[in-house]
C-alpha positions in Angstrom: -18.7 246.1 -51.2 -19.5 249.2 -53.8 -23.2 249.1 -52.7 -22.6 249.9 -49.7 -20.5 252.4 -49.8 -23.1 253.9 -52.5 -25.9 253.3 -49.7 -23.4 255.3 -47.2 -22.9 258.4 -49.9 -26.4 258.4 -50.7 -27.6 258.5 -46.9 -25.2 261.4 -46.7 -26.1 263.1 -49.7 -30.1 263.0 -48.7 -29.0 264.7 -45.3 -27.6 267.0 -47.0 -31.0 268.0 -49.0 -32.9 268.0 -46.1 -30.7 270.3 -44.0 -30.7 272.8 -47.4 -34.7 272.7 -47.5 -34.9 273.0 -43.3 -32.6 276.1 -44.0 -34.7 277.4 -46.6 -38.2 276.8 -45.4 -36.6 278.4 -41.8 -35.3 281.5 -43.3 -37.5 282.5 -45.8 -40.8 282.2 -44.2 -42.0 284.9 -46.3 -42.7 282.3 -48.8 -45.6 280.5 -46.9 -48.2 282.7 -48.4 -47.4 280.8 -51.9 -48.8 277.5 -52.1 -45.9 276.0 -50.4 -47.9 272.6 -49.8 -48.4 272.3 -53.3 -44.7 272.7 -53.7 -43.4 270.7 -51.0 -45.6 267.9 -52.3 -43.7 267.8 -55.5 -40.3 268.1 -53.7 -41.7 265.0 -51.4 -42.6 263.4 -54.6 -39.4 264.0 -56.4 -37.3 262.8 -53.6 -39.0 259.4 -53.5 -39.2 258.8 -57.4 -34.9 260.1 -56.6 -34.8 257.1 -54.4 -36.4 254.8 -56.0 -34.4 255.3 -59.5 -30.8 255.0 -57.0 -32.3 251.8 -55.3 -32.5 250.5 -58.9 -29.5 251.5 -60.5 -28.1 249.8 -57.0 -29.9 246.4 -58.1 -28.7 247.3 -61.4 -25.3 247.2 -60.6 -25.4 244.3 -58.2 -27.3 242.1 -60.6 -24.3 243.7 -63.3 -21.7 242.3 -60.9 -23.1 239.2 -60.6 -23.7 238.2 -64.0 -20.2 239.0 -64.7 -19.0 236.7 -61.6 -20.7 234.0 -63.4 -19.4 234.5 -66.8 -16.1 234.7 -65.4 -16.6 231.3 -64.3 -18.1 230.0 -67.3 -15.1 230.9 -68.9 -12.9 229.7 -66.6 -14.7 226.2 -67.0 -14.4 226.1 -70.4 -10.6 227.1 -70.5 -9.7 224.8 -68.1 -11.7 221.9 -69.7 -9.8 223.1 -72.7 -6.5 222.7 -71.1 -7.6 219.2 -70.2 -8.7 217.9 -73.4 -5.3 219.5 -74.9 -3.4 217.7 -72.5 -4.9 214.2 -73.3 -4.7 214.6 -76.7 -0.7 215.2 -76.3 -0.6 212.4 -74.5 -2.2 210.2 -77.0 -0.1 211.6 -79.5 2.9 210.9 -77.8 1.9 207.4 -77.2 1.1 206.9 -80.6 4.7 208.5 -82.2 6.1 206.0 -79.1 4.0 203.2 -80.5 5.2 203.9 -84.3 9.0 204.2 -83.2 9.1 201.0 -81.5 7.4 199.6 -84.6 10.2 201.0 -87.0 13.0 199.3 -84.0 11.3 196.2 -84.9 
């Protein structure tokens, strides 16, 4: 549910950089006599290595919330299969005391 909601702001926060570099490329045309290829190249190059590194910390943090799921459960196995073996071993004990009353009414 987070990841998308990260997919939504990051959608939003790359039209935003592309409406700031339309603006600036569209008034300040006085620039094109500079190597602006060169330059938008390395923009264009930063922008994708940008995307790739939030694609990853995305996995990152869906891989994160998974692992967690599963220990959570692992944990919950074990306590409950704690619970279980504690409640035999009352029983048994309670037998047993039972078992040695009944002996000393004898």
């Amino acid at each position: 549910m987070i990841w998308k909601k990260e997919i939504f702001n990051q959608q939003k926060k790359n039209k935003k950089i592309q409406k700031k570099k339309d603006f600036f490329f569209e008034n300040f045309s006085c620039f094109r006599n500079l190597d602006v290829r060169h330059y938008e190249q390395k923009i264009r190059n930063l922008e994708y290595e940008n995307q790739e590194l939030r694609s990853e910390t995305l996995q990152l943090k869906i891989d994160s919330e998974n692992y967690e799921n599963q220990e959570q459960t692992i944990v919950d196995n074990f306590v409950n299969a704690l619970g279980k073996i504690f409640r035999f071993n009352k029983k048994n004990i309670n037998l047993f005391l039972l078992f040695k009353l009944m002996q000393m009414l004898k």
